[in-house]
C-alpha positions in Angstrom: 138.9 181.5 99.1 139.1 179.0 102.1 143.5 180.5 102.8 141.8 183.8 103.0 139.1 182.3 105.4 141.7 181.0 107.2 144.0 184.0 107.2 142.2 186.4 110.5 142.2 183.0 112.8 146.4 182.6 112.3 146.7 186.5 112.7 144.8 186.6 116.0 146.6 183.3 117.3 149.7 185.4 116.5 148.6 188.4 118.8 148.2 185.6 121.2 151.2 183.2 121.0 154.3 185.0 119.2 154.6 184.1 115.6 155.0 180.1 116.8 151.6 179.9 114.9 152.9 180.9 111.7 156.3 178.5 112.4 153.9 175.1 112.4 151.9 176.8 109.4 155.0 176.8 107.6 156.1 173.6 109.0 153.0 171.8 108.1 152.3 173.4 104.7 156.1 172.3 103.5 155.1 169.1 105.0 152.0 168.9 103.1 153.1 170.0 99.8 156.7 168.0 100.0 155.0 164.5 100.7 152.0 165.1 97.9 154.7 166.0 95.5 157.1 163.2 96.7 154.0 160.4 96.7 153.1 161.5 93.4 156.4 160.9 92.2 156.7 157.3 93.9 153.0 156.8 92.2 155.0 158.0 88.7 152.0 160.5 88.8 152.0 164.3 87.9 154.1 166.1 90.3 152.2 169.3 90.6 151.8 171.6 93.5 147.9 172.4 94.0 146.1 174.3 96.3 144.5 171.5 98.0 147.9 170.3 100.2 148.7 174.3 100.8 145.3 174.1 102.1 145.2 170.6 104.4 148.9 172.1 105.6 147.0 175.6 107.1 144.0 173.1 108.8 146.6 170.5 110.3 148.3 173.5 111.7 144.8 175.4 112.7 144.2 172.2 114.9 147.3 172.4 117.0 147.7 173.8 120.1 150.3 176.6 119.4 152.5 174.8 121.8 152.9 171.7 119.4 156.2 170.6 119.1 157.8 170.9 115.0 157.6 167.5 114.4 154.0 166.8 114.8 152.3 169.0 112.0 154.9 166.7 109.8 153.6 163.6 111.4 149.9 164.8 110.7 151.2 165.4 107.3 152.4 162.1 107.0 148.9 160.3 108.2 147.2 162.4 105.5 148.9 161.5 103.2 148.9 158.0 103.9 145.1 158.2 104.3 145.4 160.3 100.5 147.5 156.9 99.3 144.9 154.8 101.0 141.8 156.1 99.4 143.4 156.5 96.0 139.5 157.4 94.4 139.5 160.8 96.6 141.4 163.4 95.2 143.3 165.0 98.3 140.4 166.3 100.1 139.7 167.2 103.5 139.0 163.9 104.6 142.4 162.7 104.4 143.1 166.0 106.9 140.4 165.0 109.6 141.3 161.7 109.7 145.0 162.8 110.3 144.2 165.1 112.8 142.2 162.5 114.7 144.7 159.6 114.5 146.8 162.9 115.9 144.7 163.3 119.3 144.2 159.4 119.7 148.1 159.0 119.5 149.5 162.2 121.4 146.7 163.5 123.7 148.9 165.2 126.1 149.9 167.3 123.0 147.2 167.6 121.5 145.3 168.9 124.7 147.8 171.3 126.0 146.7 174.9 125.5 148.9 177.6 126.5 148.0 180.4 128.0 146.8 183.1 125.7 149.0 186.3 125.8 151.8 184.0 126.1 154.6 184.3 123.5 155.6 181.4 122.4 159.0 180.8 120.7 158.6 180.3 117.1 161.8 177.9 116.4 162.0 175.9 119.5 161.4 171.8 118.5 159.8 171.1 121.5 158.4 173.5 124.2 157.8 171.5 127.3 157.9 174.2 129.8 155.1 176.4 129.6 152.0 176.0 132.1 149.2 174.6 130.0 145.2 174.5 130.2 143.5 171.2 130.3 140.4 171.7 127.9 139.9 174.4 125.7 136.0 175.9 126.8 134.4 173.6 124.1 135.6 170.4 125.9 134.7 171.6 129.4 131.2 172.0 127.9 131.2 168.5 126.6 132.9 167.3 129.4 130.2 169.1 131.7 131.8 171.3 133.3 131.4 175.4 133.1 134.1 177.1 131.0 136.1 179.7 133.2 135.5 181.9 130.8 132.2 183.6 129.3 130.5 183.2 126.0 132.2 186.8 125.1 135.6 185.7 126.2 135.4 182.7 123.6 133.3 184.3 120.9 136.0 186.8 120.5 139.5 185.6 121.1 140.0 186.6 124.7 140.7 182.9 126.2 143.3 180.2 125.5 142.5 178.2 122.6 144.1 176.1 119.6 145.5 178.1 116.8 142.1 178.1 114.5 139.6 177.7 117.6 140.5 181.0 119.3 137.5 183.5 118.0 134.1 181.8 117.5 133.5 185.4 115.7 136.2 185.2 113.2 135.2 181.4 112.1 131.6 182.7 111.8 132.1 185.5 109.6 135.1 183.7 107.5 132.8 181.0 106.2 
């Protein structure tokens, strides 16, 4: 239920950036599903592929800035999983994913907080996309920031602004959960 929740944010992210939203989906879910298997092996534990990585792999990609460079949902992956290893009681839950995702904004910041433009197609293979013309703060950080979004309540309730891949349509989170 929570991949179909999911599924309308990385669709309108797609109408926005190219199909580079789907690229680090893929990137991180791989990622995701590769290490849990891999660990469990190590651990000499029951190699099984369960929903729960496929669905930390679509959130770590969900927080990234559709700009991201390849490499970072994998690094993400990697601090989950470490987090997964560390907390051994906690079956792989979404803990392990928010504490991944904030050792991700504490360690590249300039990544993390680079938003492209919306309307903007991305490419979806490129490693590393350094040359694109980024905004500072998505409208949720200007607010906390205090400062006035450039953009209205409508713009960011529906999609029409610059966001990260699963912030882009206050609308669509609403009515998916």
């Amino acid at each position: 239920d929570l991949l179909i929740a999911m599924m309308p944010l990385l669709l309108l992210s797609v109408y926005h950036y190219g199909f580079r939203p789907i690229t680090l989906t893929l990137v991180s879910v791989v990622a995701m599903t590769g290490l849990d298997i891999a660990v469990n092996k190590l651990l000499k534990k029951e190699a099984s592929l369960d929903l729960s990585s496929i669905v930390s792999g679509v959130m770590i990609a969900l927080f990234l800035p559709a700009s991201a460079p390849l490499w970072l949902p994998i690094v993400t992956a990697v601090f989950a999983t470490a987090v997964k290893v560390g907390c051994d009681k906690l079956r792989f839950s979404l803990s392990s994913t928010a504490v991944s995702l904030l050792l991700s904004f504490l360690i590249f910041p300039e990544i993390m907080n680079a938003i492209p433009e919306a309307g903007r197609g991305l490419h979806p293979f490129a490693i590393s996309l350094s040359s694109f013309r980024a905004i500072p703060a998505s409208p949720l950080e200007k607010v906390i920031s205090g400062f006035l979004p450039d953009t209205t309540a409508f713009e960011t309730f529906f999609g029409l602004n610059a966001a990260r891949i699963g912030e882009i349509s206050g609308f669509l989170i609403t009515i998916a959960f």
